[in-house]
Backbone as CSV, one residue per row, in Angstrom:
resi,resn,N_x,N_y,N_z,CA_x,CA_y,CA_z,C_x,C_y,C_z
1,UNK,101.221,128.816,102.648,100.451,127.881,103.459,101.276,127.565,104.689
2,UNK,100.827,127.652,105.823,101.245,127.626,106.984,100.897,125.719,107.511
3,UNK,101.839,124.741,107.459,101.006,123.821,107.345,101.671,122.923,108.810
4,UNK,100.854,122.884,109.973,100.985,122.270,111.340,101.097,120.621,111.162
5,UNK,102.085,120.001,111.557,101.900,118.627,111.142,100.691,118.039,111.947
6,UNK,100.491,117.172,111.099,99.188,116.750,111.072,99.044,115.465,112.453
7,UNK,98.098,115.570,113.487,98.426,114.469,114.446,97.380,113.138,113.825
8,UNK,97.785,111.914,114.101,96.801,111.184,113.256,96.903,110.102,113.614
9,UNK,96.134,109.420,113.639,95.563,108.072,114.492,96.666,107.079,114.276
10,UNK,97.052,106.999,115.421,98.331,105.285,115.431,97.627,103.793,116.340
11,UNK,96.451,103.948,116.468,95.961,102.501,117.108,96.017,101.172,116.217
12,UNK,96.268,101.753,115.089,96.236,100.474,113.726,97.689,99.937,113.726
13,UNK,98.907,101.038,114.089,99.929,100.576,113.921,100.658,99.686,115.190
14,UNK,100.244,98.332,114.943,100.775,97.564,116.279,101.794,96.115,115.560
15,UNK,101.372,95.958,114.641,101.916,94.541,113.970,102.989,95.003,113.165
16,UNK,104.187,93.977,113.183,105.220,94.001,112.303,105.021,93.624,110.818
17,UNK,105.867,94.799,110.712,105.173,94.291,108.640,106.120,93.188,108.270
18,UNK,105.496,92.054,107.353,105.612,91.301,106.624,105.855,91.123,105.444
19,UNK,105.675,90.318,104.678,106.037,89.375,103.250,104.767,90.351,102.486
20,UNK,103.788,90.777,103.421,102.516,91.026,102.805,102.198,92.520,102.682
21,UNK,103.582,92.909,102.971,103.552,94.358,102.719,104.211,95.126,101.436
22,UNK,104.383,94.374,100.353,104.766,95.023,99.066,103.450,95.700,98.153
23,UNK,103.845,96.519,97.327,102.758,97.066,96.630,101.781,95.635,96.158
24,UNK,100.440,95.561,96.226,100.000,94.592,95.554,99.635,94.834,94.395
25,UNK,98.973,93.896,93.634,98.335,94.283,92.097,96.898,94.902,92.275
26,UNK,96.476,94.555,93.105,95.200,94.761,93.261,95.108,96.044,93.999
27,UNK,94.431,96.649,93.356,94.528,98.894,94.333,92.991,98.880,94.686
28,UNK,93.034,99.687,95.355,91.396,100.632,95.413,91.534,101.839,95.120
29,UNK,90.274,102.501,94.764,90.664,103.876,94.739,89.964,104.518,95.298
30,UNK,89.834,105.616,96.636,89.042,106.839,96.754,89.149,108.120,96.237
31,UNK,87.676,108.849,95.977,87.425,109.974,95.048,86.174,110.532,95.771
32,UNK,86.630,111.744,95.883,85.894,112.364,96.590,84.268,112.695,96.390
33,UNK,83.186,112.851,97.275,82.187,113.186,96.512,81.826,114.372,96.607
34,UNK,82.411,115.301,96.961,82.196,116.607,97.025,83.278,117.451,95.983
35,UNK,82.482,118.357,95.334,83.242,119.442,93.995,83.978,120.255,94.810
36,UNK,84.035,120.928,95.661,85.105,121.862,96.096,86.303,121.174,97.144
37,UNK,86.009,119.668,97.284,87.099,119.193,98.126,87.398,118.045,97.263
38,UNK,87.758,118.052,96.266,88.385,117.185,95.581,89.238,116.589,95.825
39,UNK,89.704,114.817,95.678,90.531,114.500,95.540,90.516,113.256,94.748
40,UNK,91.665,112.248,94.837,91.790,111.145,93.926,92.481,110.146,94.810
41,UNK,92.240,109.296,96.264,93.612,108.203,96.865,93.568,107.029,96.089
42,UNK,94.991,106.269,95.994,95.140,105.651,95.192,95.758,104.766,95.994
43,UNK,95.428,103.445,96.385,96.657,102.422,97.197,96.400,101.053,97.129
44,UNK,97.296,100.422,97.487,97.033,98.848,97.181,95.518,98.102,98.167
45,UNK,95.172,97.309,98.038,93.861,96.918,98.275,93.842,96.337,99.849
46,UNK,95.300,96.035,99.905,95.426,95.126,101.346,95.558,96.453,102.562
47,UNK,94.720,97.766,102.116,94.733,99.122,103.233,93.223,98.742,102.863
48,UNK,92.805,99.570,104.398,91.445,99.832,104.430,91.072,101.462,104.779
49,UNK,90.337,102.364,104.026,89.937,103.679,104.556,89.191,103.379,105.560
50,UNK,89.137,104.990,105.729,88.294,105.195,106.666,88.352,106.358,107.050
51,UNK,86.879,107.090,107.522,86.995,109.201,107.782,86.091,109.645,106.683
52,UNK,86.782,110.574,106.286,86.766,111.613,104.947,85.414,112.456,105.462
53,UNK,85.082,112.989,104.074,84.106,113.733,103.787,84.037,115.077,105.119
54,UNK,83.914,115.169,106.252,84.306,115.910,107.300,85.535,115.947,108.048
55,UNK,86.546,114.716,108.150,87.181,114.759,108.816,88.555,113.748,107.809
56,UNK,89.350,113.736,108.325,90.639,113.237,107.386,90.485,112.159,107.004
57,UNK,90.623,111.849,105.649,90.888,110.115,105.334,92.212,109.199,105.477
58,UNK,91.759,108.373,106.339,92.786,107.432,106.890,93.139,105.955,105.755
59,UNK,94.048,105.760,105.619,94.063,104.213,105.288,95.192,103.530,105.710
60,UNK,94.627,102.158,106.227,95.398,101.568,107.497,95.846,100.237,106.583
61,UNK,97.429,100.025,106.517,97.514,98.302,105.772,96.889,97.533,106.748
62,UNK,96.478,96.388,106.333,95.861,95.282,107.023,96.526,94.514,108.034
63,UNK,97.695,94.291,107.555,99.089,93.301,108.221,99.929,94.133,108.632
64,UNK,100.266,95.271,108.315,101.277,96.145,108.579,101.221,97.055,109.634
65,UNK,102.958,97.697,109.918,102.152,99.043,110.880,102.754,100.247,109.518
66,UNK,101.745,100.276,108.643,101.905,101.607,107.872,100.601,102.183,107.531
67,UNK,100.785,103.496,107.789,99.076,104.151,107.717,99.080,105.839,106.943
68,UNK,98.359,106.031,106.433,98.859,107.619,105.546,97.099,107.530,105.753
69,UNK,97.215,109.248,106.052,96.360,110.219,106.424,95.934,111.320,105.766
70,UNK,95.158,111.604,104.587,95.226,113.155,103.662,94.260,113.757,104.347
71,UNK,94.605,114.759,104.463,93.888,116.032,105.005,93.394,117.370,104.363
72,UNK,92.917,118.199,104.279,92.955,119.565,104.107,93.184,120.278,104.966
73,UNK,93.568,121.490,104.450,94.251,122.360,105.668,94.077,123.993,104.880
74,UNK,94.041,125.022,105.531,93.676,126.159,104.827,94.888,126.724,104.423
75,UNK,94.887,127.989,103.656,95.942,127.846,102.436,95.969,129.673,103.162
76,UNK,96.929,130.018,103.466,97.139,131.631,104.519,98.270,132.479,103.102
77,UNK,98.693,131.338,101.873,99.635,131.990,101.270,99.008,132.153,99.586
78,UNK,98.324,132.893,99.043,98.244,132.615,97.600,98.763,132.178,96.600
79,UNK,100.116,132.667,97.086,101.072,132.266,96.072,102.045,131.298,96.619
80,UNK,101.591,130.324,96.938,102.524,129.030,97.857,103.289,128.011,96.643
81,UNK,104.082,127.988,96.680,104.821,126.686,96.291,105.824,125.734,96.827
82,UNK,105.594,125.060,96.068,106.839,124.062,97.078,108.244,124.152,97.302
83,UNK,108.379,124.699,96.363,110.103,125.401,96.432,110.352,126.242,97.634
84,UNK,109.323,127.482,97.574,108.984,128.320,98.432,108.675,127.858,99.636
85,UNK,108.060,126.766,99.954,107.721,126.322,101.188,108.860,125.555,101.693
86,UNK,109.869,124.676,100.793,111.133,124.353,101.511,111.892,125.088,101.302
87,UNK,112.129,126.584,101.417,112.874,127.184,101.217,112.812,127.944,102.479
88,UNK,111.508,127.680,103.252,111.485,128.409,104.166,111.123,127.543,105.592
89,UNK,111.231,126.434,105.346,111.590,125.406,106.323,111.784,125.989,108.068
90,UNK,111.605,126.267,108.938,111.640,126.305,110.267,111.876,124.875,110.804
91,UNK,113.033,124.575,110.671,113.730,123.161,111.492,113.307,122.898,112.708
92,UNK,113.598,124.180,113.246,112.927,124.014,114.966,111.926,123.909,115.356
93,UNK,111.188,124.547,114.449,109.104,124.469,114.700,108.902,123.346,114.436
94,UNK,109.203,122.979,113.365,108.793,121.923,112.556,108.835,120.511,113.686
95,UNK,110.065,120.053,113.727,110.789,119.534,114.918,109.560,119.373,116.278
96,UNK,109.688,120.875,116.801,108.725,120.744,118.155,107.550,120.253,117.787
97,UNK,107.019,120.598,116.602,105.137,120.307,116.457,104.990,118.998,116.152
98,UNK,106.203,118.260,115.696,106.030,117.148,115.606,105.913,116.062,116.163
99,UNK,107.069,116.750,117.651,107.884,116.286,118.922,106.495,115.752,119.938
100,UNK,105.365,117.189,119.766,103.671,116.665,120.255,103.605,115.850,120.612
101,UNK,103.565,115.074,119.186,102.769,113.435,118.948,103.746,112.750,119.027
102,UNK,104.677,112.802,117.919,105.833,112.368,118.485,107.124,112.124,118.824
103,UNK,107.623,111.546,120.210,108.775,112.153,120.592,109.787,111.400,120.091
104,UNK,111.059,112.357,120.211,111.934,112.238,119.547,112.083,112.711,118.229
105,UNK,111.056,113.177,117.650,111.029,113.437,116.034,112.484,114.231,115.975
106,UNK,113.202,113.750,114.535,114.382,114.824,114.089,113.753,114.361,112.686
107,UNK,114.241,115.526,111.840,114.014,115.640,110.476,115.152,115.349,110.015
108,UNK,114.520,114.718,108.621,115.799,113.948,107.858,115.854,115.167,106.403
109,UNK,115.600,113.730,105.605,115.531,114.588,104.325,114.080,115.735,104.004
110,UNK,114.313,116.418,102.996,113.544,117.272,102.264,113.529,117.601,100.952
111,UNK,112.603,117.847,100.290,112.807,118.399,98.830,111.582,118.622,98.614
112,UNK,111.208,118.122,97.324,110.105,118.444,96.629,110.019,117.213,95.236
113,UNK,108.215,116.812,95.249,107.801,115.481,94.447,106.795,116.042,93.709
114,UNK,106.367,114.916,93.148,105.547,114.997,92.493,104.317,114.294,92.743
115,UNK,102.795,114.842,93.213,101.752,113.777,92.683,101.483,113.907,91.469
116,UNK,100.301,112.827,91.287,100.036,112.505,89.862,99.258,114.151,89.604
117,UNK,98.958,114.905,89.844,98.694,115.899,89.664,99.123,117.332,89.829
118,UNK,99.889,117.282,90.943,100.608,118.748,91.212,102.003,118.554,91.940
119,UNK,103.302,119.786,91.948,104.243,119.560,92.176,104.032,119.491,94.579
120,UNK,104.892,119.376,94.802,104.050,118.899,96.143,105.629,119.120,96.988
121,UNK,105.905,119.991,98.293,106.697,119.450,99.165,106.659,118.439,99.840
122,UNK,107.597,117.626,100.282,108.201,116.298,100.813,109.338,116.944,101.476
123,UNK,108.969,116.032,102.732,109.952,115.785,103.978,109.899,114.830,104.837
124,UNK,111.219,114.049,105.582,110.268,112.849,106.378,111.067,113.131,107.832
125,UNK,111.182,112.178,108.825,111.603,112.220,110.180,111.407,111.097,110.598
126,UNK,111.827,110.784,111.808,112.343,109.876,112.480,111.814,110.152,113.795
127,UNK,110.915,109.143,114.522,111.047,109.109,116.036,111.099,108.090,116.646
128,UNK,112.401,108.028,117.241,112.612,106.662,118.006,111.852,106.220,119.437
129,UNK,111.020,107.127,119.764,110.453,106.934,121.205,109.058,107.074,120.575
130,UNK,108.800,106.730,120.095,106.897,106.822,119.295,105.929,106.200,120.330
131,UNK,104.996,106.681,120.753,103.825,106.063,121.396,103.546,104.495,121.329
132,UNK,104.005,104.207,119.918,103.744,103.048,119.208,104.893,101.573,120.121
133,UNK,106.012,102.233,120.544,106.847,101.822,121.446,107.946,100.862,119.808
134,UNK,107.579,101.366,119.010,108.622,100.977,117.510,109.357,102.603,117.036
135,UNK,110.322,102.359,116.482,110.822,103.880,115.414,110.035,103.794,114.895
136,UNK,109.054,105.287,114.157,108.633,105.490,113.308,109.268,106.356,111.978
137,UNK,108.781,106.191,110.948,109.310,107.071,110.252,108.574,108.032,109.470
138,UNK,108.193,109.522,109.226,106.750,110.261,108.926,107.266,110.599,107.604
139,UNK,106.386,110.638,106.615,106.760,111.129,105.124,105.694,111.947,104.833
140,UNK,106.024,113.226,105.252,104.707,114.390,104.893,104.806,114.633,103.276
141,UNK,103.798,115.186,103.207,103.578,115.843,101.825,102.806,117.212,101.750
142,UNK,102.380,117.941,100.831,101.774,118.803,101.079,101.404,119.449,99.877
143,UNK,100.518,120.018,99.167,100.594,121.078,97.855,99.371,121.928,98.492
144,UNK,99.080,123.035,97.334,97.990,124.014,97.322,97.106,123.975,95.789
145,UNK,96.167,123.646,95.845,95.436,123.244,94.306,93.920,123.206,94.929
146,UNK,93.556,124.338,93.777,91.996,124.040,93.660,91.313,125.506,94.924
147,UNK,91.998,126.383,95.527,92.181,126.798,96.484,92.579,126.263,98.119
148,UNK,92.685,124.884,98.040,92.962,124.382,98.867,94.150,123.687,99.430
149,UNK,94.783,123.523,100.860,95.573,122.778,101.027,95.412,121.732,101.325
150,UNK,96.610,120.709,100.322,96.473,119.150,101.089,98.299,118.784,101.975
151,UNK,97.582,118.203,102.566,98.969,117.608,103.329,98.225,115.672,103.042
152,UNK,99.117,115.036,102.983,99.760,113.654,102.688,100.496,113.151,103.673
153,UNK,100.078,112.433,104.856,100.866,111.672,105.869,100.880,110.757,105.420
154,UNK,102.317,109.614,105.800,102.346,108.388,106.196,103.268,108.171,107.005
155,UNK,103.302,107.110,107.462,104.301,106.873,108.877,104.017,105.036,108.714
156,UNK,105.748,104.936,109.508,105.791,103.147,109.356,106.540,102.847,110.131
157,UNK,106.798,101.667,110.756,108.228,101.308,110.873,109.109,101.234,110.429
158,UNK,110.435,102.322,111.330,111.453,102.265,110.352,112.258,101.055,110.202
159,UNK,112.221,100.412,111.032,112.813,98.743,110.657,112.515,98.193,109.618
160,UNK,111.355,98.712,109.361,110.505,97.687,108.167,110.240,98.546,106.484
161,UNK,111.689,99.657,106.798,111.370,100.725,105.584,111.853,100.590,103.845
162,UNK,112.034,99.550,103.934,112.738,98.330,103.060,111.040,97.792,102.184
163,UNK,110.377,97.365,102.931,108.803,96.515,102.541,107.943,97.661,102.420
164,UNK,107.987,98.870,103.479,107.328,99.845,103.692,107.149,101.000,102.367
165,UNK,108.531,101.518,102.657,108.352,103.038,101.313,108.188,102.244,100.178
166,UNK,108.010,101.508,99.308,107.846,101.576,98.022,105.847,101.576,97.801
167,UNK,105.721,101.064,99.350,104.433,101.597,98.679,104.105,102.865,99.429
168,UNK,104.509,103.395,100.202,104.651,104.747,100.487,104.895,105.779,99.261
169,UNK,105.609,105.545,98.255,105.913,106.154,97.077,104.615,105.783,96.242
170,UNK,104.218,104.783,95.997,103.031,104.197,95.074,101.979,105.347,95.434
171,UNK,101.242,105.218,96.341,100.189,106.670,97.368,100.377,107.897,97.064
172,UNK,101.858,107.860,97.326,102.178,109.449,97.265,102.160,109.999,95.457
173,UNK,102.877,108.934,94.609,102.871,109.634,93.317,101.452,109.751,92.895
174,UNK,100.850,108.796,93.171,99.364,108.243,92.613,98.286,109.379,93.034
175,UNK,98.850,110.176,94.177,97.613,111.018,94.688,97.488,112.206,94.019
176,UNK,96.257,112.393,93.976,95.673,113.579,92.884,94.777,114.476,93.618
177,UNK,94.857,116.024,93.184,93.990,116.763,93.466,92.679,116.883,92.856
178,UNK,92.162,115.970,92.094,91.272,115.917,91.045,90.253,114.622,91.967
179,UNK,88.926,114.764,91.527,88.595,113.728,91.856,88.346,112.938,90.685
180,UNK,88.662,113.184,89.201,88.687,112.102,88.465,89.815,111.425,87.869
181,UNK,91.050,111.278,88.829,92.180,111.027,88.416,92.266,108.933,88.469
182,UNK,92.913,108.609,87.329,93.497,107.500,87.373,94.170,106.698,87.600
183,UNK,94.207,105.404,87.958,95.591,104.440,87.966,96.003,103.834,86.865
184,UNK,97.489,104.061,86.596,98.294,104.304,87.713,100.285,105.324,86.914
185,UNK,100.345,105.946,88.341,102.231,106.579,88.121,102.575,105.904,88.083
186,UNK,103.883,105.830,87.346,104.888,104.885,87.129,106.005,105.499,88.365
187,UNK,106.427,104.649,89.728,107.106,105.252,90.651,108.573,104.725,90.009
188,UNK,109.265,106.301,90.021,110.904,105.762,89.519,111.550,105.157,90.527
189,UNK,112.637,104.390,90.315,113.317,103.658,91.499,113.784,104.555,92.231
190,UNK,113.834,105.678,91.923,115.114,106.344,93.308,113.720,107.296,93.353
191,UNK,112.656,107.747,94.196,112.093,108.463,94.455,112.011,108.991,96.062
192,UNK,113.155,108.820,96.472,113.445,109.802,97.712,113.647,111.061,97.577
193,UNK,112.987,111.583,98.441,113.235,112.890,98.663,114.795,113.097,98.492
194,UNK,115.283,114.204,97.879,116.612,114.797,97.407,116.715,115.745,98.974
195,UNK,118.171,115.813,99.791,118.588,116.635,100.582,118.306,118.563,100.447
196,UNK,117.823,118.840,101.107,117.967,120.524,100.303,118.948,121.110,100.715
197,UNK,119.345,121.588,99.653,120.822,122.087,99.410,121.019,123.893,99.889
């Protein structure tokens, strides 16, 4: 799978996150209504969707500037995996396509996670000159299931990555290629992406 980072709506991200940005108790869930584009989003209640069905599903926190984007994307490799796909990493492409939308991007860590359904590459980055006029910080994702590709954006302030990633992790484990998947993963405490070695 050949997978172009994904450009994706930042007009939501303007407010500094708060007290009101921890995972809440209260989730929603979207599930797709179509059989060949399956999926399962899973996130705390204080995000609002929005998109899908033709075009990417967005969900924006309410108070926050954190927003994750799932997409589909076409699948050019049959036999894709995630190992395989960070194994073959293009730093520099990667880097420029990101650089697009936005500037400054450098890549940090990489490895490979887990959703609640399939094993999935992970990688994130950093851009200190963001449109947004804050650092951002991008936590892609990506698998191949069902014949299809998904990629998994989110992006936040990195100032605020303390309140931010844990529910960045909540989304990401929770998301399923299924559209009848449940809540909820249990997110382990250390679920950062591992350096690739």
């Amino acid at each position: 799978m050949n997978i172009r980072p994904a450009t994706v709506c930042v007009t939501a991200l303007i407010m500094a996150l708060g007290t009101h940005a921890a995972v809440a108790q209260d989730i929603s869930v979207t599930h797709s209504v179509l059989p060949d584009q399956s999926y399962t989003l899973i996130y705390p209640a204080t995000m609002q969707a929005s998109g899908g069905v033709d075009k990417p599903l967005t969900i924006n926190h309410a108070d926050a500037p954190l927003q994750c984007t799932m997409s589909y994307v076409p699948v050019e490799q049959t036999d894709w995996t995630p190992e395989g796909a960070l194994a073959s990493l293009d730093v520099a492409e990667l880097e420029a396509g990101w650089r697009a939308t936005f500037p400054g991007f450098v890549l940090g860590t990489t490895g490979t996670t887990a959703y609640q359904s399939d094993p999935a590459l992970i990688y994130e980055g950093t851009s200190t000159d963001s449109p947004m006029g804050m650092p951002l910080t991008i936590v892609h994702t990506e698998t191949v299931a069902n014949g299809l590709g998904y990629t998994l954006d989110c992006l936040f302030d990195t100032t605020q990555a303390e309140q931010a990633r844990p529910i960045v992790n909540f989304i990401i484990a929770n998301f399923s290629t299924s559209a009848d998947a449940e809540c909820c993963v249990a997110v382990p405490p250390s679920s950062e992406p591992a350096a690739a070695q």
